[in-house]
C-alpha positions in Angstrom: 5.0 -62.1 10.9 6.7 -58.8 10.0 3.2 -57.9 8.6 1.2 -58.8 11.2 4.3 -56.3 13.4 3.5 -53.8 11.0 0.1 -53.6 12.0 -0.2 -53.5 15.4 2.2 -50.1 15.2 -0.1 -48.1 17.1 -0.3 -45.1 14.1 -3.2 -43.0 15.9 -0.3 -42.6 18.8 2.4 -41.7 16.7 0.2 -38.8 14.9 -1.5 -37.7 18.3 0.8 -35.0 19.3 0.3 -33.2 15.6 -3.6 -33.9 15.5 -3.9 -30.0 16.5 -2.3 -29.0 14.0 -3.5 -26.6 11.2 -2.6 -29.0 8.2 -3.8 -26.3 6.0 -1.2 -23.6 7.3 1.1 -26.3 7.6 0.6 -27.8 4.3 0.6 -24.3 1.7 3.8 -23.2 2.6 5.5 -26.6 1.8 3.4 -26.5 -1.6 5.3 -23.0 -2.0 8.3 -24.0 -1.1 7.8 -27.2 -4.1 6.7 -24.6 -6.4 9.9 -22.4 -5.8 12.1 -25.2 -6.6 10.4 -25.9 -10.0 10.6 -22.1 -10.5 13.8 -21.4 -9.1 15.1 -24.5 -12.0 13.5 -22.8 -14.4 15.6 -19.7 -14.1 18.5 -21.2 -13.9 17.9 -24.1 -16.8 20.0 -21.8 -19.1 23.0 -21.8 -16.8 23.2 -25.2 -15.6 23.3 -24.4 -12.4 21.3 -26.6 -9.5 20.8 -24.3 -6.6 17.0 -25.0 -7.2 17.8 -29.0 -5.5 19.3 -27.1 -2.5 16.2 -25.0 -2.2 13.9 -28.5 -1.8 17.0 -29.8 1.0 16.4 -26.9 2.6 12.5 -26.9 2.7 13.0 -30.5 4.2 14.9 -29.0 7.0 12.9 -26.5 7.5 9.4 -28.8 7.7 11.7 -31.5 10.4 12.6 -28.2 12.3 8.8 -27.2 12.0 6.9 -30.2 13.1 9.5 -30.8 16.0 8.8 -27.0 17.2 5.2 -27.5 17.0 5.2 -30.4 19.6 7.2 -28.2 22.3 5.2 -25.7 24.4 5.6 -22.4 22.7 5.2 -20.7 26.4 8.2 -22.1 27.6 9.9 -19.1 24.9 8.9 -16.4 27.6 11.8 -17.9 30.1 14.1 -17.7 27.2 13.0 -14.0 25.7 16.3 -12.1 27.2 18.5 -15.6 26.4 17.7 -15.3 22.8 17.1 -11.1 22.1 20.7 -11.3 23.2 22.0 -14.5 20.7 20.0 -12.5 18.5 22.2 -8.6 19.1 25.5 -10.5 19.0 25.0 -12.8 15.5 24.7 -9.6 14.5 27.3 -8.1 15.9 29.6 -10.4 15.0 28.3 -10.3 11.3 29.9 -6.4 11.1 32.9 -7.7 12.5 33.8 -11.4 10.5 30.8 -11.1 7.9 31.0 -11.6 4.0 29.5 -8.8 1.6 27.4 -9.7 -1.2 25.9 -6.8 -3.2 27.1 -4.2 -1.6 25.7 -5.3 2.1 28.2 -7.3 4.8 25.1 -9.6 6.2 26.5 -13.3 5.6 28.3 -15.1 8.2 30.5 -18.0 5.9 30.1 -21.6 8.0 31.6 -23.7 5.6 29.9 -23.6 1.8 26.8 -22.0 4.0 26.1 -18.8 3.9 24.3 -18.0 7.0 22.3 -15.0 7.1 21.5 -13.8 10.9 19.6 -10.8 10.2 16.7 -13.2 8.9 16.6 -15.4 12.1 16.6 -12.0 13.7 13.0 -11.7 12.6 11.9 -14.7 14.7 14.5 -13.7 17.6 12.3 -10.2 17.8 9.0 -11.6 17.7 9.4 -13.8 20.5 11.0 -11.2 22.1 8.3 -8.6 21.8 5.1 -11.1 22.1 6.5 -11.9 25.7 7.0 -8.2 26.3 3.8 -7.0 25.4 1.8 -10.3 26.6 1.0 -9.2 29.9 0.4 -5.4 29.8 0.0 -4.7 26.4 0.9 -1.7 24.7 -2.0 0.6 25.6 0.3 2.6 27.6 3.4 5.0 26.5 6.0 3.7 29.1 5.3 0.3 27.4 5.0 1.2 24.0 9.0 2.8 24.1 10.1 -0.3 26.2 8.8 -2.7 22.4 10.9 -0.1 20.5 13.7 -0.3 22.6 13.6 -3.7 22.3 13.7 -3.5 18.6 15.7 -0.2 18.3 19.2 -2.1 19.1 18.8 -5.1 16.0 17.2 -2.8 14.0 20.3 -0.3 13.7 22.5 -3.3 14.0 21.2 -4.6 10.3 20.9 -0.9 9.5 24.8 -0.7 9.9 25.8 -3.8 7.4 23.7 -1.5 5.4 20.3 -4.4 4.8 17.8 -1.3 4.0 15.4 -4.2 2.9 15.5 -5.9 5.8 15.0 -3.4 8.5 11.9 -2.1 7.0 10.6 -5.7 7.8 11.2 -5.2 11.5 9.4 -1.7 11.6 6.2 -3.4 9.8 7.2 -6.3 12.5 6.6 -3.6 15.0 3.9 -1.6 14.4 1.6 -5.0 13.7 2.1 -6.2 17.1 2.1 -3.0 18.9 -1.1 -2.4 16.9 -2.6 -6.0 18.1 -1.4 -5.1 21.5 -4.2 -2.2 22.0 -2.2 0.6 21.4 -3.2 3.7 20.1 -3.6 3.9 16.3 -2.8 7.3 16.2 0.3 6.8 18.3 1.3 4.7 15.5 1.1 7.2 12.7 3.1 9.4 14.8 5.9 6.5 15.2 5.8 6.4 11.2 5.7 10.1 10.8 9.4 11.0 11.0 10.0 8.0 8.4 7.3 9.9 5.9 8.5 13.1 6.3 12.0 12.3 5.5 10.5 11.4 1.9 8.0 14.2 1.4 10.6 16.8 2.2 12.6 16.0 -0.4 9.2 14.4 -3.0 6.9 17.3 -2.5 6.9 20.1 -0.2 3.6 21.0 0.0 2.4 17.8 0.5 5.1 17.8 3.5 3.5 20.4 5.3 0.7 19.0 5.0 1.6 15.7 6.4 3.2 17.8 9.4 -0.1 19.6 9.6 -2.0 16.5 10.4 0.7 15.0 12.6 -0.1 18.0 15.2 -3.3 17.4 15.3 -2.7 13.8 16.0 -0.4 14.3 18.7 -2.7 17.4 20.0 -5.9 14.4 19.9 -3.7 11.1 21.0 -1.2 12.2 23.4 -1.9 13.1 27.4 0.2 16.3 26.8 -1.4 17.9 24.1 0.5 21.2 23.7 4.4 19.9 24.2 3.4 16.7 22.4 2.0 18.8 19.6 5.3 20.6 19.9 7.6 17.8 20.1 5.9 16.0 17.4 6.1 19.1 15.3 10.2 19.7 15.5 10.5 15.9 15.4 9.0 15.7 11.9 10.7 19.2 10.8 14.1 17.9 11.6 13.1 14.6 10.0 12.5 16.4 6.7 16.2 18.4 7.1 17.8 15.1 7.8 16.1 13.6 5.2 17.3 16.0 2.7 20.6 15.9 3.4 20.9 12.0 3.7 19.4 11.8 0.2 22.5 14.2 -1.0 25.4 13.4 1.7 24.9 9.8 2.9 22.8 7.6 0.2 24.8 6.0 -2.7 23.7 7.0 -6.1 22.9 3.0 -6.5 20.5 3.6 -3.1 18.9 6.6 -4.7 18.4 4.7 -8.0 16.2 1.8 -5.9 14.5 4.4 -3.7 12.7 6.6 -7.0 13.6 4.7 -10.4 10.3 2.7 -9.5 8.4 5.5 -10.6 9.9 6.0 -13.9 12.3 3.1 -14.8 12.9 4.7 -18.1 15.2 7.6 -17.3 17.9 5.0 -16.5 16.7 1.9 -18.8 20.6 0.1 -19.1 21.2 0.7 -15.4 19.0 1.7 -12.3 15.6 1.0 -14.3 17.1 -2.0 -16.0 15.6 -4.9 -13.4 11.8 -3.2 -13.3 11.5 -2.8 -17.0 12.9 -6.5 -18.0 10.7 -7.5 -14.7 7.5 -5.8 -16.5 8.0 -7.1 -19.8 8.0 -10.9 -18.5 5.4 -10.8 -16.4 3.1 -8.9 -19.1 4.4 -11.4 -21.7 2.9 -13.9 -19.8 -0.4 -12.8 -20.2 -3.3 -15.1 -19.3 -2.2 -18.6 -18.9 1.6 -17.9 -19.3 4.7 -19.3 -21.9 4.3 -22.6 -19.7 7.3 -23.8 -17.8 10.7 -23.3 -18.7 9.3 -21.4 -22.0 9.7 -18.0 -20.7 11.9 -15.7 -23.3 12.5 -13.3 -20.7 13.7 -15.9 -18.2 15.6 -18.5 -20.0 17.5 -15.4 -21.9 18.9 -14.6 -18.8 17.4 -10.9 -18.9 16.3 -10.5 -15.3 19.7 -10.7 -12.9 19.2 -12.4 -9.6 15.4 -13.6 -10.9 15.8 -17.1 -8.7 16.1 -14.9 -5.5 14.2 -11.2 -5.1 12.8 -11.3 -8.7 11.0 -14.8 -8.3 7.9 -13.8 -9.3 8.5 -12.3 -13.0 9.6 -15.6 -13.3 6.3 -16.9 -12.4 4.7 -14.4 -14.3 6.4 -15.1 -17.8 5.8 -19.1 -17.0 2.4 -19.3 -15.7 0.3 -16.1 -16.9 -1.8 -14.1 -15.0 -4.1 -17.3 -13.7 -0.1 -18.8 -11.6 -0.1 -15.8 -10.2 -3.6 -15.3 -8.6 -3.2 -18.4 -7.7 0.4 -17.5 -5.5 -1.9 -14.6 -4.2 -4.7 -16.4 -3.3 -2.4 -19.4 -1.3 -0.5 -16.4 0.4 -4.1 -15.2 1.3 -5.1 -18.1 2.8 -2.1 -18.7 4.8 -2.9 -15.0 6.4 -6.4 -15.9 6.9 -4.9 -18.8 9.1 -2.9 -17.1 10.7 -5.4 -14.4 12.2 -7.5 -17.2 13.1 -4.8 -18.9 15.2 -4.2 -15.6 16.8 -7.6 -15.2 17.5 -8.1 -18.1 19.1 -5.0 -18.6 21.3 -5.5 -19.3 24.9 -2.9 -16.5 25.6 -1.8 -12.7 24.6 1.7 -14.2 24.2 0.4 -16.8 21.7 -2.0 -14.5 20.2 1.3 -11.8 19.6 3.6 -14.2 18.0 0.9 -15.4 15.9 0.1 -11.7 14.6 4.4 -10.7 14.2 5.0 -13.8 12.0 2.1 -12.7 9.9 3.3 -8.8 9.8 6.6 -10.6 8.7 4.4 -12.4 6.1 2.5 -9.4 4.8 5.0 -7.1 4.9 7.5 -9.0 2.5 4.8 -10.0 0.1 3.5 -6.9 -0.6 6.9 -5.4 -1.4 8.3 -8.3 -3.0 5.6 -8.2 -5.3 5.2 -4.7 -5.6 8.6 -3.8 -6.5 8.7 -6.6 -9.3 5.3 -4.9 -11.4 6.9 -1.3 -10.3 4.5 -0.4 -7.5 7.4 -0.4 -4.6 11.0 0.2 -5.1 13.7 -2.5 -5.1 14.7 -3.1 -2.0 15.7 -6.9 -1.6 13.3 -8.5 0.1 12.6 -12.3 -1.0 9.6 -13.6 -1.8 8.5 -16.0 1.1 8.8 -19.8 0.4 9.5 -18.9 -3.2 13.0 -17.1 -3.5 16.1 -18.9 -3.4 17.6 -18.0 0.3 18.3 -20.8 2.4 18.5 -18.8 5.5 15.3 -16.9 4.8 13.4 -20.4 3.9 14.8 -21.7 7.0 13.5 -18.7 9.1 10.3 -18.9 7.5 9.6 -22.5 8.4 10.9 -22.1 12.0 8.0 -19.3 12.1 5.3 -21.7 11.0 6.4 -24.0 13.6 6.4 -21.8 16.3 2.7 -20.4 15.2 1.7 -24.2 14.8 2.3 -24.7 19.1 0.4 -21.7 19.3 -2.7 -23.2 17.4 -1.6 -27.3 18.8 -1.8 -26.2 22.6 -4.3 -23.4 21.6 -6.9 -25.9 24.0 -10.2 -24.2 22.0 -12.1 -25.1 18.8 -11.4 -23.9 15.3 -13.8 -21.8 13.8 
């Protein structure tokens, strides 16, 4: 009896409001987020510690939280954009005021034994925000284009403050990938960058300063509708960049914050303190050569030689363990997961769909490139986690609440995959 029950359930029904789902998006980040946990173990084998279970109890939460956002109507978030840009201002707000510090930034809120982290739900908070911003005008126009920085102007010196240096570069790569995908100008863009650049050339190399400054007039004198004062403006803009720049680097960043910023490009002047984490980070992923150690072999990782290698440094781990060949393969699943990602943008029904699809992958890109950069020496350290991979429940939790809201995109998209 209870097996003739059984099969009458009605199990097309119960999987119809998922059937529009793109399994394979869906899918690679959860093998990621397995993968992490056997990694994150591995690290921390030596120890006995078993933070790597917590990472798997918080991918399950994160998948629930996923498949339930993909059933609801992602165009019901434009009615809630102010409702949740401002949840978004005061979390952090209230993370300068009550917060916990953990190496040497105040961005934890304590809720119990969980440490929540607000600045990476601030991620999602600012896409949404921006997407139904720029969904109906777009950014092709200058009025609209200060109105998205405005927008994210006020978290973005909020995370600024606790000081997460990591994490606001994230929402200017947020930015400029939507505002991009929004039509506007690509030379407007470079100009928005241009302060940011000149404030390190100052200070690198001069001449390759004025140089930079050079070409930024003649972008403003081509791009902008006033061609001499916005040649002008541009021009003092990037000069007194390059001053403030300067004296930030002497006056206002810690030696530690210097160390992060340039030790990438010679680890070996400081090799017991600043450089320590790059070298120890190149030496296990080149002793991993082709087909790596194998798991939980790793001299470099079960030695304990890389600090904090189950959260920014993830990937030396996976380097050491599993050779060159693990980490194409890493590359080539984050690769695909991007390729899905400008498909479902591509074929939303709506800007606004189309704009959150493209800011959760500039989130995506953006953190993978530096993550993995600054673990083989091509980025400096700056403490971003490696998606799906590093120990951070907060960020894991982000991520997945991301997927789901690009999965309503693609399950109400109402057109055919290509």
């Amino acid at each position: 009896m209870l097996q003739k029950s059984f099969s009458r359930v009605n199990w097309k029904s119960l999987v119809q409001p998922w059937q529009q789902l793109d399994w394979l998006l869906f899918v690679l980040p959860v093998g990621l987020t397995l993968f992490g946990g056997i990694t994150i173990r591995s690290t921390q084998l030596h120890l006995g510690l078993t933070v790597w279970w917590l990472h798997w109890v918080t991918g399950a939460v994160g998948v629930l939280a996923a498949l339930l956002i993909s059933r609801w109507r992602y165009e019901n978030l434009i009615q809630w954009r102010w409702i949740i840009y401002a949840i978004t201002n005061i979390a952090l707000l209230v993370v300068i005021f009550i917060g916990t510090t953990a190496n040497g930034a105040q961005s934890w809120v304590t809720i119990g034994s969980f440490n929540l982290q607000p600045s990476e739900f601030a991620k999602v908070g600012v896409i949404i925000t921006l997407a139904a911003v720029l969904h109906e005008q777009g950014a092709g126009s200058l009025g609209m284009m200060f109105k998205a920085l405005g927008i994210t102007a006020v978290p973005w010196i909020l995370i600024l403050l606790q000081p997460d240096l990591g994490t606001s570069l994230v929402f200017g790569a947020v930015t400029l990938g939507m505002l991009y995908w929004a039509n506007a100008n690509p030379g407007w863009l470079l100009l928005l960058a241009s302060p940011i650049i000149s404030a390190i050339l100052f200070g690198v190399f001069l001449p390759g300063w004025l140089l930079w400054v050079v070409l930024i007039i003649v972008v403003a004198w081509r791009t902008l509708p006033w061609a001499i004062s916005g040649s002008f403006t541009a021009a003092v803009v990037n000069l007194v960049a390059g001053g403030l720049g300067s004296f930030a680097w002497q006056h206002v960043l810690k030696e530690y914050q210097r160390d992060r910023l340039t030790l990438f490009l010679d680890p070996d002047q400081d090799p017991l303190g600043g450089g320590y984490h790059l070298i120890q980070s190149r030496i296990a992923i080149g002793a991993g050569q082709l087909f790596g150690r194998g798991l939980n072999q790793g001299t470099q990782t079960q030695l304990n030689f890389i600090p904090e290698q189950h959260t920014d440094f993830i990937f030396s781990a996976i380097g050491e363990e599993f050779g060159f060949i693990g980490c194409m393969v890493v590359l080539a699943v984050f690769w695909l997961i991007c390729l899905r990602l400008v498909i479902i943008a591509q074929n939303a029904k709506d800007n606004f769909g189309s704009l959150l699809a493209i800011g959760v992958l500039s989130m995506i890109v953006f953190q993978v490139l530096i993550n993995i950069g600054m673990t083989i020496g091509l980025a400096p350290i700056t403490g971003i986690p490696l998606p799906w991979l590093s120990y951070g429940r907060s960020a894991l939790l982000t991520n997945f609440i991301a997927l789901g809201i690009v999965e309503s995109v693609n399950n109400y998209r109402h057109r055919l995959k290509f």
